[in-house]
C-alpha positions in Angstrom: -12.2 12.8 4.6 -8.5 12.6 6.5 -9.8 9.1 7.2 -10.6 8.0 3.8 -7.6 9.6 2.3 -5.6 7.2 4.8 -7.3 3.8 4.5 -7.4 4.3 0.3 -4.0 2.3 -0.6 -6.2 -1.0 1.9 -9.0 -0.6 0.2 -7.9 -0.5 -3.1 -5.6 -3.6 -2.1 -8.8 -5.7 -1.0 -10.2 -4.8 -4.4 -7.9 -6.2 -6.5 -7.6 -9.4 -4.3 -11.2 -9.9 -4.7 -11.3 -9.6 -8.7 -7.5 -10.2 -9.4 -5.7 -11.8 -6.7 -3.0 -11.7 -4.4 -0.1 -10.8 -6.3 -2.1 -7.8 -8.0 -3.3 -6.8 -4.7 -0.2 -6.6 -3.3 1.0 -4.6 -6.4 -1.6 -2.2 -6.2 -0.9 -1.8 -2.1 2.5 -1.1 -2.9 2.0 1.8 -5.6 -0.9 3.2 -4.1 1.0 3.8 -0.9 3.9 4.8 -2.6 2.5 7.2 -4.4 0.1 8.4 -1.2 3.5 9.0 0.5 4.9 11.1 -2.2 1.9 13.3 -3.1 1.8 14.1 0.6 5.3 15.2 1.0 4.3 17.4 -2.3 1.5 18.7 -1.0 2.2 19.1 2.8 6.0 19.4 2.7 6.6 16.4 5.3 6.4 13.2 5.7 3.7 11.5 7.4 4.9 9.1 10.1 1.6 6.7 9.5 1.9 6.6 6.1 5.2 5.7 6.1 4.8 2.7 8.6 2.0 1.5 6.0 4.7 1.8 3.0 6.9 -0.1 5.2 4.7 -3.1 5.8 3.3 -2.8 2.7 7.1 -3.1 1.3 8.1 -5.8 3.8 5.3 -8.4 4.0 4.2 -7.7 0.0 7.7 -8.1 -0.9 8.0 -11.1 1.0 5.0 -12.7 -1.1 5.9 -11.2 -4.4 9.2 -12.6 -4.0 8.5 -16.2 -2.6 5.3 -16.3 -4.6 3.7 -17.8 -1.3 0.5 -16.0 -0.5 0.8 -17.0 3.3 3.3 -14.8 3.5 
């Protein structure tokens, strides 16, 4: 279940690029995470280091497209 919980916010993102596309997706990733992260610290009291790498890529490479608008990216 630990493993599931973890992988959600990619799954989710592969969803919405499949019916919605990339900037969705990337959307969805972002806020999924983000709000993974914070019901975590909630919950546990303290901050998962492996979700926070994820919010960090997440936030850095899905920024980058949002911002360029370049789906490479």
């Amino acid at each position: 279940m630990q493993f599931f919980y973890e992988i959600f916010p990619v799954f989710l993102f592969f969803i919405a690029f499949k019916f919605y596309g990339i900037y969705v997706a990337t959307v969805v990733g972002i806020v999924t995470t983000f709000i993974q992260v914070i019901v975590n610290r909630l919950w546990l009291g303290n901050w998962d280091k492996k979700q926070l790498i994820t919010l960090a890529v997440f936030l850095i490479f899905g920024g980058m497209t949002l911002y360029f608008h370049n789906p490479i990216l």
